[in-house]
N, C-alpha and C positions, 0 to 999 in steps of 0.2 A: 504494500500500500504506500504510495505515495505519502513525502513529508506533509504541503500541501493538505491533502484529504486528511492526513489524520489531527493536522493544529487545526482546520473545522471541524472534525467531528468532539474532537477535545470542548473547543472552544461552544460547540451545540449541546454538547454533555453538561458543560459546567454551567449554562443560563437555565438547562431545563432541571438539574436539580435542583438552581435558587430559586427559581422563579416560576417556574409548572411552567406548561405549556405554553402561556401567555407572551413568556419571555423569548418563544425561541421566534426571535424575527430573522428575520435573512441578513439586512443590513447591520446589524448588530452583532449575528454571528460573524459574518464577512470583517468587522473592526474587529469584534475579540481575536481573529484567530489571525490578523495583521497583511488579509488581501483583498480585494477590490470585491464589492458583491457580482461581477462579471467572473472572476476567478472561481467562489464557491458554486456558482453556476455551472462552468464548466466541469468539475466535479460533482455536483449534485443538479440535476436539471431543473427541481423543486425543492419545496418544502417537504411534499410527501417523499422524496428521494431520499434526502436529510435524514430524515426521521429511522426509513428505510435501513440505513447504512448503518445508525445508530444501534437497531435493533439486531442488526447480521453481527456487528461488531461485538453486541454485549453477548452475543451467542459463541462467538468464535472464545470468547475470552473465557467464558465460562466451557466451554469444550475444553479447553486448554490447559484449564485449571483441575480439570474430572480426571484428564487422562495422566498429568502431573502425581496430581493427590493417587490414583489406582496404582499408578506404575511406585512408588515408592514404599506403597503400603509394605509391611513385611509376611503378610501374610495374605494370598493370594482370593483366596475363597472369602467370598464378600468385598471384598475391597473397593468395585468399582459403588457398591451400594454405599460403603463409608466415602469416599469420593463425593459420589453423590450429596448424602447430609454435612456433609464439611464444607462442602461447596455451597450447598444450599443455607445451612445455618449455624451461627456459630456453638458452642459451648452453652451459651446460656440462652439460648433458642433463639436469638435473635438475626437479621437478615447478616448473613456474614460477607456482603461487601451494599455498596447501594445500588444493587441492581433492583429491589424492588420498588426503591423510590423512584430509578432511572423510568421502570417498565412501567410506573402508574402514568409518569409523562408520557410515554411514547404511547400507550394504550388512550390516553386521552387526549390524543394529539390525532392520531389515528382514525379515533372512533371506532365506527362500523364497516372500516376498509376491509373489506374478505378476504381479499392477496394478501397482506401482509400476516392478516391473522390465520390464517390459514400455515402460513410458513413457521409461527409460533407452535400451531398442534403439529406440524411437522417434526419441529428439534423435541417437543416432549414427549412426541411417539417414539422416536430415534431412542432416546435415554429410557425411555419406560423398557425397549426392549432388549438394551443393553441388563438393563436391571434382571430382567428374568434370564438371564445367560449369563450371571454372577457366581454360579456355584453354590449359593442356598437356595432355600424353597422358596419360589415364584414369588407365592403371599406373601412372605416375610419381608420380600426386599418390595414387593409394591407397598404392604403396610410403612413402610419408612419411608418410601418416597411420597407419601400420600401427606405420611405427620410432618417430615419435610415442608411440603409442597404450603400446607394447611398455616406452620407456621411461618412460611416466606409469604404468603395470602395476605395472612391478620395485618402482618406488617404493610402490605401494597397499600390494601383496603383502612388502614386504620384502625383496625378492629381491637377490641380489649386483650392485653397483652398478657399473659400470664406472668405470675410476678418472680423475684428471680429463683428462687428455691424451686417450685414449681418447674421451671422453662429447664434447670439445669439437670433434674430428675427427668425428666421428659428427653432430652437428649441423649442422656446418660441409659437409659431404659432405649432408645434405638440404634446405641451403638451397640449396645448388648444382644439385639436381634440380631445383629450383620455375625457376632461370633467374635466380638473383637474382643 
């Protein structure tokens, strides 16, 4: 990827977590990221393109990070499911990077665009069936990506948090299912 593309996508990343969706204008991406709104065009042909790259981007990263986290594990069987909730949440159940606040912007930036969302239940098919070709039992490892998934939700959604004792049992009770 281009130096270019990725100081816009940087610079598109850092308005829409300050600022939701509201913030992410073109010409203001174009400043933050220090080239002409004709330049991020030539890279991005829209907004929805913007948005687009954004989304491919926080999937590569998180791909990136699963297959990191699996290849290091020291123990094989389950790993890519510990990958997975490591990736997905931290320790004390909360979102382990800002991808959920990133994905509430792009989701609400988005709307009801079917292509893109569409390419979303794509990468969670792809990881769900990863999941079942982990080396534990199918259910086991969807059960963790489901509590996973539930508590990266709460946090997109806003939803009531479990408090920390709680969140840290709850992770600790689904590392325990992968075998670790």
């Amino acid at each position: 990827m281009s130096q270019s593309r990725e100081k816009i996508l940087d610079a598109a990343e850092t308005r829409l977590l300050a600022g939701g969706p509201a913030a992410l204008v073109l010409d203001a991406v174009a400043v933050d990221a220090g080239i002409s709104k004709g330049g991020l065009l030539y890279h991005f042909r829209s907004k929805e393109a913007l948005v687009a790259g954004l989304l491919e981007r926080m999937f590569e990263h998180f791909d990136r990070e699963l297959e990191s986290l699996s290849r290091t594990d020291p123990e094989a069987v389950g790993a890519w499911t510990r990958a997975y909730l490591g990736s997905t949440v931290t320790d004390q159940g909360t979102p382990a990077d800002s991808s959920a606040q990133l994905m509430a912007g792009i989701l609400a930036t988005l709307g009801r665009d079917s292509e893109h969302l569409e390419s979303v239940r794509e990468h969670f098919t792809r990881w769900h069936l990863r999941l079942e070709t982990d080396g534990i039992d199918p259910t086991t490892a969807t059960i963790v990506r489901l509590a996973a998934d539930g508590l990266w939700l709460s946090a997109l959604l806003g939803l009531p948090q479990l408090d920390a004792e709680a969140s840290e049992n709850v992770v600790r009770a689904l590392r325990d299912l992968t075998g670790a």
